[in-house]
N, C-alpha and C positions, 0 to 999 in steps of 0.2 A: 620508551620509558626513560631512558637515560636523557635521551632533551628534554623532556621535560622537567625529569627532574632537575640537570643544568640548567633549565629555564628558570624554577624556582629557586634553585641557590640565586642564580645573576640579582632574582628579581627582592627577594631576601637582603644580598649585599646593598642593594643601590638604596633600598626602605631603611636601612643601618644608615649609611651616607648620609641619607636626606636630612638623618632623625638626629644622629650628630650635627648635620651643618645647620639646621635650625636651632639648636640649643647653643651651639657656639655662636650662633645671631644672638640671639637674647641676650647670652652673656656679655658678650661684648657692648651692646647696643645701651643695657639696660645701666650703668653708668651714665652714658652720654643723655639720656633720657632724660635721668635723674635731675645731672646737672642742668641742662635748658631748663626743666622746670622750676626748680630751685632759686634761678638766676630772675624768674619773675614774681617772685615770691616776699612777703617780710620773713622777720626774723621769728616772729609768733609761730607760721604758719609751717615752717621748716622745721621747727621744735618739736610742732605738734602731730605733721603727718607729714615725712619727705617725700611719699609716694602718691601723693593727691593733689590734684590738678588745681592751680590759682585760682582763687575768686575774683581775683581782680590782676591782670597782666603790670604789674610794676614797670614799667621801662625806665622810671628815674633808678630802679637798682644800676642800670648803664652808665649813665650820667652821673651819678653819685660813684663809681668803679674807675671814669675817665678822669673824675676831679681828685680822689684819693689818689690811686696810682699811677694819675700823668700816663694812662694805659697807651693813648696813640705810641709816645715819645717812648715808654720803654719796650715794647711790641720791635719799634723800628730798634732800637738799639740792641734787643736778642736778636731782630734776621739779620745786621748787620755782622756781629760777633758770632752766630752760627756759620754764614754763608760764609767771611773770608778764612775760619776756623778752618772747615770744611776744603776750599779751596787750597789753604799753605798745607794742608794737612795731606792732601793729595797728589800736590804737585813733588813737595819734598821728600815723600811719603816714596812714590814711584822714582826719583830722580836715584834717592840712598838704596832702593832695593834693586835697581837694574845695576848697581856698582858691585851689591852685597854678591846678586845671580849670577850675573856674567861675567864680573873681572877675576881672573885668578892670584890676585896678589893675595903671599901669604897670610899680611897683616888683618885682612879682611875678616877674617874668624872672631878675631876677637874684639872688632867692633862691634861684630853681630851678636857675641856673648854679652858685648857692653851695652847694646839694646835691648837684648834679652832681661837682662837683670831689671833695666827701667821698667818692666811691665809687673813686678813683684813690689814695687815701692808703695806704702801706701801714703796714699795721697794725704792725709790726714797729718803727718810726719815732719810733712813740710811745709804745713801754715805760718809756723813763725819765722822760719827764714827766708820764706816769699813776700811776707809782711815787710819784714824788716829790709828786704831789697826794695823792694816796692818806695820802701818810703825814702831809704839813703838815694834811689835814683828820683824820688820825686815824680814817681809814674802810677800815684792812684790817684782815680777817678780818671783814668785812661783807658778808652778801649781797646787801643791799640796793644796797651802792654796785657791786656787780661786774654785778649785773641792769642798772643804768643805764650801764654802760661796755658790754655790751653790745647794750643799746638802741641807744646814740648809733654804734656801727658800724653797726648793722642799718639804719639810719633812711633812709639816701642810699637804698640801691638800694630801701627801700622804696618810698618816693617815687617813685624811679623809675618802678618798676612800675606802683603805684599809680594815676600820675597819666598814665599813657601809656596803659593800659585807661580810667581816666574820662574821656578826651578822646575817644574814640572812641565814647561813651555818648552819643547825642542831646539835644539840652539840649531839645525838645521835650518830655522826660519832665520835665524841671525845671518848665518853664512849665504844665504839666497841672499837677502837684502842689502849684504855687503857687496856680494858680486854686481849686483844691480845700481851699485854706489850710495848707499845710505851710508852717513855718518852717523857717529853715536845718538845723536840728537835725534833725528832723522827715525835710526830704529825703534829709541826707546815710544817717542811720541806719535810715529807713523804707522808703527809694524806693533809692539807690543803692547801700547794704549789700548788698543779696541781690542786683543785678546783678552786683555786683562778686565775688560768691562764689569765681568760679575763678581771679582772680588773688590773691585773700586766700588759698586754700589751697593754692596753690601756696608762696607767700611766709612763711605759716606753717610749714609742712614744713621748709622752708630754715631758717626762724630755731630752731624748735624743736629740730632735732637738733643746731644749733650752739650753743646755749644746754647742751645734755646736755652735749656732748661738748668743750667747748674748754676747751686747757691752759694756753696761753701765759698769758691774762691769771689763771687760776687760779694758778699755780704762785709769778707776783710778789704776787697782793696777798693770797694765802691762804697763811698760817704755822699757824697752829694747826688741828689733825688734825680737831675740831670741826666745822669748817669746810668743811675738804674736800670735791673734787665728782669725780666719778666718775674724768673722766680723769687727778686732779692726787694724788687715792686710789692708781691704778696702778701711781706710783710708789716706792710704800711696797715692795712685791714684791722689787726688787732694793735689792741692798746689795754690799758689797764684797767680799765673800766666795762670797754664796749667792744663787741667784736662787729661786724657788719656782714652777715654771713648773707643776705643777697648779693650786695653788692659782689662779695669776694666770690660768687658763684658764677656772676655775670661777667668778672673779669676772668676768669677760666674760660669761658666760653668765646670772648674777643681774642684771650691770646693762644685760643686753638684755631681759628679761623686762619691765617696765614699757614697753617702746617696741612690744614685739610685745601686748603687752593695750591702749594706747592705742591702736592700732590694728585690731586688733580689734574694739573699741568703736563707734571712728570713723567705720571707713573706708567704712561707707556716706554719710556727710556730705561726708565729704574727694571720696568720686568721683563724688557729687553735685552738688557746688561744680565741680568741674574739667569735668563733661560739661555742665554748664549753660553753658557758653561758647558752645556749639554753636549756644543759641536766645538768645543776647543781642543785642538789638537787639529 
C-alpha cells in the first residue's frame, strides 16, 4: 500500500512538472509567435487581429525594415559593441577581483568599497556629464568610446561577482600551483579561470545582452545613422505622421536572429560553465 501510494505521489509530482513546463512553453513561446507573425503582416491587419494568421506573407515588411534601419549595419554594430563589452568586461573584470581575493594589502578594502558604491549609482545621473565628455573629447558616434562607457557601468557588479565567488575558492589551490611554479598570470588564467567558469557565464549573459540591447547611452552619444545600434535603430520606425509597425516587427525578429545562433553555438559551454558550480571546490 505505501508503493503504491509513493507511486502515486511520484506520478502526481511529475503530471505538476509536465503541467508547469507546458504552460511555461506557451508563455514564453507565445510572444515569439506573435512577433513572426506580426512581422508578415500590414499595419491594417495587426490593428485588427494580432493573433491571426496573414492573408498574405508580406516579405517586403524585411526589406522595407533593412532600408529604414540599415538593419544589416546596425545588427553588426550591437554584436560588435556587445562581444568586446563582454570581453574587456571579463578580462578586467577577473584581473581586479584575483587582486581584490588574493592580495592582502590593506589598501584593498577600500577599493572594493570604491566598487561597491559604483553599483548604487544610477545610471541616469550621469547622462550629462557623459555627454558633455563625450563631446569635449570628440568621441561620439564612436564605438569604441560607448564600448568603454559600457564597461565602466558593468565593472562594479562585476567585481562583485567576481570577487565573492574567488573568495570562496580555497587559496590551497593557489599554494599547490605556486609550488608547481605558476605565476600570477599563470594562476589567475590557468588555475582560477576555469573554476570560475559559472560565475563568468552567468555575468557574461548579463553583460552581453545589455551591450545588444541598450538605448539610453546609445541614443545621446550616436547621431549619425552609421553608427547605430540595434535598440537606438528602432527608433527610426516611428515618425510623426506614420508608424511602420510590420516592418518594426520584422526587424525585431532580424535583430534576435544573431542572439538565438550565438546561442545555439554556445550553449553547450554556457551550461557547462553554470553546472560546474555544482563540483567547485
Amino acid at each position: 500500500m505505501e508503493k503504491t501510494a509513493n507511486k502515486q505521489k511520484m506520478r502526481g509530482g511529475r503530471i505538476a512538472l509536465y503541467v508547469i513546463a507546458i504552460l511555461w512553453t506557451v508563455v514564453t513561446l507565445f510572444p515569439v509567435v506573435v512577433t513572426v507573425l506580426a512581422s508578415f503582416k500590414t499595419n491594417s491587419e495587426i490593428y485588427l487581429n494580432l493573433l491571426s494568421f496573414p492573408k498574405k506573407l508580406m516579405f517586403q515588411n524585411y526589406i522595407s525594415a533593412n532600408k529604414t534601419a540599415d538593419a544589416l549595419n546596425t545588427i553588426k554594430n550591437s554584436l560588435v559593441v556587445a562581444t568586446l563589452t563582454t570581453v574587456f568586461n571579463t578580462v578586467v573584470g577577473m584581473m581586479a577581483a584575483y587582486i581584490l581575493s588574493r592580495k592582502d594589502y590593506k589598501f584593498l578594502k577600500w577599493i572594493y568599497v570604491f566598487f561597491m558604491i559604483g553599483v548604487m549609482v544610477p545610471v541616469h545621473c550621469t547622462l550629462i556629464p557623459i555627454n558633455n565628455i563625450a563631446t569635449a573629447l570628440n568621441t561620439k558616434n564612436n564605438l569604441f568610446f560607448l564600448i568603454l562607457i559600457y564597461v565602466a557601468f558593468g565593472m562594479s557588479q562585476a567585481i562583485f561577482l567576481y570577487t565573492g565567488f574567488m573568495d570562496g575558492i580555497s587559496r590551497n589551490l593557489d599554494e599547490a600551483a605556486i609550488i608547481d611554479g605558476c605565476n600570477n598570470w599563470q594562476l589567475l588564467w590557468k588555475i582560477l579561470f576555469p573554476v570560475c567558469k559559472p560565475i563568468i557565464a552567468t555575468e557574461a549573459i548579463f553583460v552581453f545582452i545589455y551591450g545588444y540591447s541598450e538605448l539610453v547611452f546609445s541614443m545621446i552619444l550616436m547621431t549619425d545613422t552609421k553608427y547605430f545600434t540595434v535598440s537606438r535603430a528602432m527608433l527610426n520606425f516611428s515618425s510623426a505622421h506614420t508608424q511602420e509597425i510590420g516592418s518594426q516587427f520584422a526587424y525585431v525578429v532580424m535583430s534576435v536572429i544573431p542572439m538565438l545562433i550565438i546561442y545555439i553555438v554556445f550553449h553547450k559551454q554556457i551550461e557547462k560553465g553554470m553546472l560546474s558550480g555544482a563540483i567547485k571546490g
